[in-house]
BADRENDREN-335637 format. One record per atom (N, C-alpha, C, O): residue number from 1; residue in three letters; chain; atom name; x, y, z. Coordinates in steps of 0.001 Angstrom, whole numbers, plus 524288, in hexadecimal, padded with zeros to 5 digits. Example, Ala and Ser with C-alpha at 12.3 -4.5 7.8 and 13.67 -1.06 7.14 Angstrom:
2
     k     r   c    a    east   north      up
     1   ALA   A    N   83386   7E9C6   81E78
     1   ALA   A   CA   8300C   7EE6C   81E78
     1   ALA   A    C   83390   7F31C   81E78
     1   ALA   A    O   8379C   7F309   82111
     2   SER   A    N   83232   7F736   81BA8
     2   SER   A   CA   83566   7FBDC   81BE4
     2   SER   A    C   83264   8001E   81EBE
     2   SER   A    O   83461   80472   81F67
% end
This chain:
86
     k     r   c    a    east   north      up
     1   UNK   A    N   4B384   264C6   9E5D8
     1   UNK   A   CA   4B15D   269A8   9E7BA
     1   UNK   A    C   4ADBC   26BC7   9E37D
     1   UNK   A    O   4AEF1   26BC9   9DED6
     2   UNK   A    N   4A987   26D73   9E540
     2   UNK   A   CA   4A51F   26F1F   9E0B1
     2   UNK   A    C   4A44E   273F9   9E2FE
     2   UNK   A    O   4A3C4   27530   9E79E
     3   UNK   A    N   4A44B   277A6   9DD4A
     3   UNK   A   CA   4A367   27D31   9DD9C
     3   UNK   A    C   49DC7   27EFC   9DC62
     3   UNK   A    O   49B05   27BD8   9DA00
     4   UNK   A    N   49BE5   28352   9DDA0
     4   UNK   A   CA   4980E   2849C   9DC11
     4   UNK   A    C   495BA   28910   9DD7C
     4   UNK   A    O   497AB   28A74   9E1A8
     5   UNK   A    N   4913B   28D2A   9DB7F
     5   UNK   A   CA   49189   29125   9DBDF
     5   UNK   A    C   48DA6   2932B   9E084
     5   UNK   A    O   48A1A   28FFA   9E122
     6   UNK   A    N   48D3C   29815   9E463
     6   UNK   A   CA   48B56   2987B   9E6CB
     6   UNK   A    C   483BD   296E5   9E7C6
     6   UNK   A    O   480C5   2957B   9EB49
     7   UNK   A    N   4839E   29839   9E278
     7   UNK   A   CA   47EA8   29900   9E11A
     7   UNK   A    C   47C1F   29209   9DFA4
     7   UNK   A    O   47783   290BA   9E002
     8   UNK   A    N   47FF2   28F10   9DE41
     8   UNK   A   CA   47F52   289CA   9DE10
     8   UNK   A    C   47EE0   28666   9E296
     8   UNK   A    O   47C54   28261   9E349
     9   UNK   A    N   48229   28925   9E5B0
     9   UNK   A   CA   482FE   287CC   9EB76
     9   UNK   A    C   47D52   2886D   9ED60
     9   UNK   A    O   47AEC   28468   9EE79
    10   UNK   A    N   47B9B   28BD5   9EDBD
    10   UNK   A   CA   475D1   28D69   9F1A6
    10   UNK   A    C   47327   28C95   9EE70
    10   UNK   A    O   46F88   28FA1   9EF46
    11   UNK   A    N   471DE   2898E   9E99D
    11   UNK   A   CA   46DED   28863   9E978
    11   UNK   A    C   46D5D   28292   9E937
    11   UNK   A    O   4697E   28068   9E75C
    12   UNK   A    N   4723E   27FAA   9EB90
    12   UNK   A   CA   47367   27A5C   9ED82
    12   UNK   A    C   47593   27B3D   9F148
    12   UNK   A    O   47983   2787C   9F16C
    13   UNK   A    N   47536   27DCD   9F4D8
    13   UNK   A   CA   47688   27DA3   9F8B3
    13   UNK   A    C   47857   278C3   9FB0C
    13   UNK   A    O   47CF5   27796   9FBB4
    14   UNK   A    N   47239   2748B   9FCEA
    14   UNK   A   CA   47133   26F48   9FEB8
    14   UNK   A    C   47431   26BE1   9FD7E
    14   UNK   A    O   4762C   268D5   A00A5
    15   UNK   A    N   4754B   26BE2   9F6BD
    15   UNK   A   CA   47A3A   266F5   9F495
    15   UNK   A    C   47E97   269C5   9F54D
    15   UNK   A    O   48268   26710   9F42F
    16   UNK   A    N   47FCB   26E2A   9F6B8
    16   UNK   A   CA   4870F   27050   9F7E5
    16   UNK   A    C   485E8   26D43   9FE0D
    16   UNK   A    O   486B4   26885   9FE13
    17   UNK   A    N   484F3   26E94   A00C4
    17   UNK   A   CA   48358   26C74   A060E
    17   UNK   A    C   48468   265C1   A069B
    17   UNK   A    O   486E8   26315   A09B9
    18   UNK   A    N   481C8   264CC   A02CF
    18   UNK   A   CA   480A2   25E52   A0340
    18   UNK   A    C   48772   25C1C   A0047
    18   UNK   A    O   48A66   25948   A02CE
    19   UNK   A    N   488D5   25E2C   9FA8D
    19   UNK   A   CA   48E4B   25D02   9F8FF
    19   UNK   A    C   492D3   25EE5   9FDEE
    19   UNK   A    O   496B6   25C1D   9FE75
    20   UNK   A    N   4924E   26281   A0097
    20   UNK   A   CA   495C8   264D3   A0362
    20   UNK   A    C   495D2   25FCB   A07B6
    20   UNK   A    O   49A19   25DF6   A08EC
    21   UNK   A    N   49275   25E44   A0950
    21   UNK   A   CA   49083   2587C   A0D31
    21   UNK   A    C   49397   25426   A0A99
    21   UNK   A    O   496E3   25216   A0D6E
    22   UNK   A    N   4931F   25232   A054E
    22   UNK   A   CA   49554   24F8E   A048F
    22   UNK   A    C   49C0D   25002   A01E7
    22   UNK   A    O   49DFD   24D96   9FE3A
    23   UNK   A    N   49D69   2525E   A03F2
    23   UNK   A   CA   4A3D9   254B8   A0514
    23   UNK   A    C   4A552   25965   9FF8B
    23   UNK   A    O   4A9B1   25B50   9FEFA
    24   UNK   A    N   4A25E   25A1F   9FD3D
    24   UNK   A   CA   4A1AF   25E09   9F7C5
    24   UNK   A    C   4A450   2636A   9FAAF
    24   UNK   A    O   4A18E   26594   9FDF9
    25   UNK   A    N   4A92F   26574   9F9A7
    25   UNK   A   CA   4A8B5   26CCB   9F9C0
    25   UNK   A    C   4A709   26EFA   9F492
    25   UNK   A    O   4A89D   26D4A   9F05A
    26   UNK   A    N   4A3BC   272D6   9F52E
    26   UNK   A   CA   4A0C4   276F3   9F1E7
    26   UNK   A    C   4A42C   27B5F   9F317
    26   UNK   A    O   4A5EA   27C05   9F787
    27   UNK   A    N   4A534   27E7E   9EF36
    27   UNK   A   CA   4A7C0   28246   9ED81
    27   UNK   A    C   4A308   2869D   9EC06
    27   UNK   A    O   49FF9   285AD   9E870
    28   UNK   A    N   4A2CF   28A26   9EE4A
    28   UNK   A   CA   49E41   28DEC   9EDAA
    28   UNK   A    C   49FF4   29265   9EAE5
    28   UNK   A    O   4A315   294F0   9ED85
    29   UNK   A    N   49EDE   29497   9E5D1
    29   UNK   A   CA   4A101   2990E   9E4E1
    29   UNK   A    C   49D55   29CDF   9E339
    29   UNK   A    O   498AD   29BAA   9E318
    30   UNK   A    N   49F6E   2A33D   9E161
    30   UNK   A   CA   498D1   2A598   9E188
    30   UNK   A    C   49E65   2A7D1   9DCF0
    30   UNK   A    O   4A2EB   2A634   9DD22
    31   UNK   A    N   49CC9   2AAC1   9DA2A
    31   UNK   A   CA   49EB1   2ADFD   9D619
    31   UNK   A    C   4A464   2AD4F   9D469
    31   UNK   A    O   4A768   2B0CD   9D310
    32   UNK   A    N   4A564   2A7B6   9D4C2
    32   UNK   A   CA   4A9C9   2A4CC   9D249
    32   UNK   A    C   4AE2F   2A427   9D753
    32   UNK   A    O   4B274   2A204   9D6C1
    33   UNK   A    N   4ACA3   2A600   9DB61
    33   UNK   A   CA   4AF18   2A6CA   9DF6F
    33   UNK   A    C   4AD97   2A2F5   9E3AA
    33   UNK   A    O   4A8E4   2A1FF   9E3FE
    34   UNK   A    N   4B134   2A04F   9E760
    34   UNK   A   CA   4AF9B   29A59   9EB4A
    34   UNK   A    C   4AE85   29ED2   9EF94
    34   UNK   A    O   4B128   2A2A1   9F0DE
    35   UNK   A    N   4A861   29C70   9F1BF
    35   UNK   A   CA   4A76F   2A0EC   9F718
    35   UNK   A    C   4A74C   29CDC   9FAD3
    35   UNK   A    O   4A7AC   29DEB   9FF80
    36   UNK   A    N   4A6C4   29806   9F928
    36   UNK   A   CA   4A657   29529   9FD53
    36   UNK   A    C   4A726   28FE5   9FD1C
    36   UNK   A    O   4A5FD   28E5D   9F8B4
    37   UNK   A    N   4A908   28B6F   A00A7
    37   UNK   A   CA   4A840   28688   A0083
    37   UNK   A    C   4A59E   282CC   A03BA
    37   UNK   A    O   4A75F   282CF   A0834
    38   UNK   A    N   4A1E4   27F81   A02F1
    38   UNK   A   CA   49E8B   27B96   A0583
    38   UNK   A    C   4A11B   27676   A0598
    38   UNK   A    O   49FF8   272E9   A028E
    39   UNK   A    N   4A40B   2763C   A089A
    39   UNK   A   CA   4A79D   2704F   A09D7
    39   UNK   A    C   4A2DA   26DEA   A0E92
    39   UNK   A    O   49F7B   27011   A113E
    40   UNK   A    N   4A4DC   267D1   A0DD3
    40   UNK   A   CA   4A384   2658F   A125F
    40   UNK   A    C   4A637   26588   A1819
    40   UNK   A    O   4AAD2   26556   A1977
    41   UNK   A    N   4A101   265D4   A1B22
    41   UNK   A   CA   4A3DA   268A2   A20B3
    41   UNK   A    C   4A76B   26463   A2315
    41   UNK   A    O   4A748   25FF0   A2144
    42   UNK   A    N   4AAA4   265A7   A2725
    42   UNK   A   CA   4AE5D   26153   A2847
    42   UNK   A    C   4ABD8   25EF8   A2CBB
    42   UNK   A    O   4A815   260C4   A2F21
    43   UNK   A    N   4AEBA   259FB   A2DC6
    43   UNK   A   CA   4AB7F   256F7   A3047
    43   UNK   A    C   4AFAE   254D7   A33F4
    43   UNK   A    O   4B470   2555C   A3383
    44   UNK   A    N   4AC3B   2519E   A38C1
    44   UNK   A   CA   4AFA5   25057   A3BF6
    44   UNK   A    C   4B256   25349   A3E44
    44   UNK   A    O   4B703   2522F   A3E79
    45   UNK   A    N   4B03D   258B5   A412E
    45   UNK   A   CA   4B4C8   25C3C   A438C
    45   UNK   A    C   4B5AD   25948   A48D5
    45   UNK   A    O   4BA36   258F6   A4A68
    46   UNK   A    N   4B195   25706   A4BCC
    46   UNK   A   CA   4B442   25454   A50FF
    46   UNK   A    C   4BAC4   25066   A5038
    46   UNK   A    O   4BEC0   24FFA   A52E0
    47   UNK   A    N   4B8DA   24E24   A4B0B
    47   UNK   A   CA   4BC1F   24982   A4BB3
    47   UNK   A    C   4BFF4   24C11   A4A27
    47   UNK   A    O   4C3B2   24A69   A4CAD
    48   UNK   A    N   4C1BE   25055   A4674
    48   UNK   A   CA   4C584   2545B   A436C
    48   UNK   A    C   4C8CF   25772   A4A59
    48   UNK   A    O   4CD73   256F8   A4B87
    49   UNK   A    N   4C5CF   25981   A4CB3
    49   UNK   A   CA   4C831   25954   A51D1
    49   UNK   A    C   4CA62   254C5   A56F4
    49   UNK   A    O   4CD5B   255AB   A5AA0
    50   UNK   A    N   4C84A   250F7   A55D6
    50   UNK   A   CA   4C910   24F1B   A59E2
    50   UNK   A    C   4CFC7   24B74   A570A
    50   UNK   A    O   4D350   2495B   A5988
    51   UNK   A    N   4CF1C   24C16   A5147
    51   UNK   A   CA   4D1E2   248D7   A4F88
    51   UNK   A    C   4D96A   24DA4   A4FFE
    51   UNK   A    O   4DE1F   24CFA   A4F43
    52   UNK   A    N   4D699   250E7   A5138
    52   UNK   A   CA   4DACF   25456   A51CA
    52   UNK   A    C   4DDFB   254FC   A55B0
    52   UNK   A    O   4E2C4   25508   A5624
    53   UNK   A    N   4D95B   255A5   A595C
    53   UNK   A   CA   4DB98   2548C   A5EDA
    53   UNK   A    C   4DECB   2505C   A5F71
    53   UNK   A    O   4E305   25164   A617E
    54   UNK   A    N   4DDF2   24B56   A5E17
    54   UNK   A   CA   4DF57   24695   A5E79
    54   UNK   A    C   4E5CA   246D3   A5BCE
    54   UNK   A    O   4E9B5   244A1   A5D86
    55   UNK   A    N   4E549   24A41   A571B
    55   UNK   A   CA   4EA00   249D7   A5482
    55   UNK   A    C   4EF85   24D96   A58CC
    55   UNK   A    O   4F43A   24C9E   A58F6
    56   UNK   A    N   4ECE1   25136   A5B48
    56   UNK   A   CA   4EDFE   256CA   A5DED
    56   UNK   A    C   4F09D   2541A   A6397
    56   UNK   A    O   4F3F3   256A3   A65F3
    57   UNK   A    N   4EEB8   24E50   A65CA
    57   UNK   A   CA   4EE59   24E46   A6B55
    57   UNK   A    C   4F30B   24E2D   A6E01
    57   UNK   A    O   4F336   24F03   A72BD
    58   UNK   A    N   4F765   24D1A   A6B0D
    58   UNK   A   CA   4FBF7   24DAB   A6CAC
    58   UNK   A    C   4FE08   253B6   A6D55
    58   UNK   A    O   50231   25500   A6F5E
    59   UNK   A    N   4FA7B   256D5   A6B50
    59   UNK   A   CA   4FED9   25D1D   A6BA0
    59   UNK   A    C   4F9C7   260D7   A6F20
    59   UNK   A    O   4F98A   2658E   A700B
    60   UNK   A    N   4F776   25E0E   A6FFB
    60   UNK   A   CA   4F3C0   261B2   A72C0
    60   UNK   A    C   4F6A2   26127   A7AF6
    60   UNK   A    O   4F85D   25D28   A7D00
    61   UNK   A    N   4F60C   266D9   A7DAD
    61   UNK   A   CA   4F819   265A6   A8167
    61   UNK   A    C   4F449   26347   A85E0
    61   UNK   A    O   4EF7C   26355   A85A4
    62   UNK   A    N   4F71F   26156   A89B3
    62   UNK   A   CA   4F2C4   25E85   A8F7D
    62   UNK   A    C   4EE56   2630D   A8F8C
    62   UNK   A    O   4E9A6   26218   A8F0F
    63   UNK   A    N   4F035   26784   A9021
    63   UNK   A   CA   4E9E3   26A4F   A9323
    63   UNK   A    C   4E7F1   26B1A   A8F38
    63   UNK   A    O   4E3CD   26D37   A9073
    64   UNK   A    N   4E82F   26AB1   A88D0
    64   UNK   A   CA   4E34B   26AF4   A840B
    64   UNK   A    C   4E0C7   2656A   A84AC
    64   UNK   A    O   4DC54   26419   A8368
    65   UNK   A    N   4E31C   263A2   A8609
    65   UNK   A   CA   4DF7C   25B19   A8510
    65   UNK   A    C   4DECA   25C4D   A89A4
    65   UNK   A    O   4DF2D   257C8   A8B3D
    66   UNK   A    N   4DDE4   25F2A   A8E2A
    66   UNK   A   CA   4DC53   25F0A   A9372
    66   UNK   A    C   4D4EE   26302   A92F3
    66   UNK   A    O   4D0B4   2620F   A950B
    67   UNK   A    N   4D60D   265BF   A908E
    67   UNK   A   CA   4D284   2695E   A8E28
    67   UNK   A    C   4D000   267A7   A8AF8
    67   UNK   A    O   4CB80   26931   A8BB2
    68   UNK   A    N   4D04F   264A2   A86DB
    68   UNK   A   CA   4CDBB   2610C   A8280
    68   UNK   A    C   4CB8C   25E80   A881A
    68   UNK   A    O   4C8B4   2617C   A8A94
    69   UNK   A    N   4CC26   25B4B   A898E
    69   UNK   A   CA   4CB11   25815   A8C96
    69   UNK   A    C   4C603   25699   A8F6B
    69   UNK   A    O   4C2C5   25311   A8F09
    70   UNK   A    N   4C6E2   25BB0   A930B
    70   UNK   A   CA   4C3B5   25FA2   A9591
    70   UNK   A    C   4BE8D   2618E   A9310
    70   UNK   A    O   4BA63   26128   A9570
    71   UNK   A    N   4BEE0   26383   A8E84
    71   UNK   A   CA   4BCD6   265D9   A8A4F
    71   UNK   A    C   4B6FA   2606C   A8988
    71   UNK   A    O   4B252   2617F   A8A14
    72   UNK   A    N   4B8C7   25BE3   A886E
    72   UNK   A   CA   4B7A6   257AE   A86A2
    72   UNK   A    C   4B2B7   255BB   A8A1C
    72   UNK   A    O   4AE5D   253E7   A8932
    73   UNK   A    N   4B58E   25705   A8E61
    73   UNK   A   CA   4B36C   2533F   A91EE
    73   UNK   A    C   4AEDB   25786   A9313
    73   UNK   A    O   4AACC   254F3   A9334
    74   UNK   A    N   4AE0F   25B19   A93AB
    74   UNK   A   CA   4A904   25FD7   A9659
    74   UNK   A    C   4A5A9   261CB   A8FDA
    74   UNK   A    O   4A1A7   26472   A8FB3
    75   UNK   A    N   4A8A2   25F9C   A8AEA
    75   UNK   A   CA   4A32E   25F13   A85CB
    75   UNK   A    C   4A044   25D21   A8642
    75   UNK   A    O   4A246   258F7   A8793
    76   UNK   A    N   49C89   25C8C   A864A
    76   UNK   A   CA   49597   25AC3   A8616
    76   UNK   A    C   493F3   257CE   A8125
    76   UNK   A    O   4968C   25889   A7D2B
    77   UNK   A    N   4914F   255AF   A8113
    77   UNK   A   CA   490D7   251AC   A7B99
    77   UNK   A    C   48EB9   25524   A7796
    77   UNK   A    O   48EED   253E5   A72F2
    78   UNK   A    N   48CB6   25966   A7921
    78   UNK   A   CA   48AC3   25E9E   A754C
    78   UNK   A    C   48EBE   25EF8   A717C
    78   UNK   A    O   48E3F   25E8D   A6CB9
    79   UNK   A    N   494C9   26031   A7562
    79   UNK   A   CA   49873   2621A   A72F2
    79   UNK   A    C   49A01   25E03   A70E9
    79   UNK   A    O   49986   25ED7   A6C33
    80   UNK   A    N   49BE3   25950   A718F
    80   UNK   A   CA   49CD4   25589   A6F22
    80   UNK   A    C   49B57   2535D   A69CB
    80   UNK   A    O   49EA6   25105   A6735
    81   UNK   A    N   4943F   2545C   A673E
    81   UNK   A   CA   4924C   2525C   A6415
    81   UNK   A    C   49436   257F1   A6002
    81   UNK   A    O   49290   257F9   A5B7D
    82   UNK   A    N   4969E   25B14   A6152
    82   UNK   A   CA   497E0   25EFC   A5D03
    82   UNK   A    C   49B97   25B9E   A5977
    82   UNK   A    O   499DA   25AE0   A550B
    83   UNK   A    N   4A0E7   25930   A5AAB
    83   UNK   A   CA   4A300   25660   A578D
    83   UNK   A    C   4A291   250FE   A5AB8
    83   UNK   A    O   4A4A3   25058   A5F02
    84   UNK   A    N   49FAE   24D49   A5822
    84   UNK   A   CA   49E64   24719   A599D
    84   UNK   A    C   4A009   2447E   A56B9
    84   UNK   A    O   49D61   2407C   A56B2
    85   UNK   A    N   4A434   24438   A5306
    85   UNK   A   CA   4A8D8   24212   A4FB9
    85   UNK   A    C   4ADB0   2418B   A5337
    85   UNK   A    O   4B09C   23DB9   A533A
    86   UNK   A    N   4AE4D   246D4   A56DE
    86   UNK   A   CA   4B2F6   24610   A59E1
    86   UNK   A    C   4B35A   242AC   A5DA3
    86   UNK   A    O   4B77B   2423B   A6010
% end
């Protein structure tokens, strides 16, 4: 984890951005104090859900997997390409 000061931050903005990309958290602080952190964003939320569901399918009841179901079948490929991992 690499620290650094607000004022260091914005005026590298581009390489906190680019280290944060390559899995780096930045620790942002302004007057010795942490105001903020720049982690890398998480990834894979389709597959993070679908992998849940999957774990879930035994305790979920008939009319929720009837509703999923349902749900599935009337999404549009619009909605679909939001998570295209899942």
């Amino acid at each position: 984890m690499k620290v650094m000061t607000a004022t260091e931050a914005s005026r590298s903005f581009a390489a906190v951005l680019d280290e944060a990309e390559r899995g780096e958290t930045i620790v942002v602080t302004r007057g010795g104090k942490q105001i903020a952190v720049i982690a890398p964003a998480p990834t894979a939320p389709g597959r993070m859900v679908k992998a849940f569901l999957t774990r879930s399918a035994e305790k979920v009841d008939a009319d929720f997997a009837a509703d999923v179901a349902a749900a599935r079948e009337v999404a549009d490929d619009e909605m679909r390409t939001t998570w295209p991992d899942a």
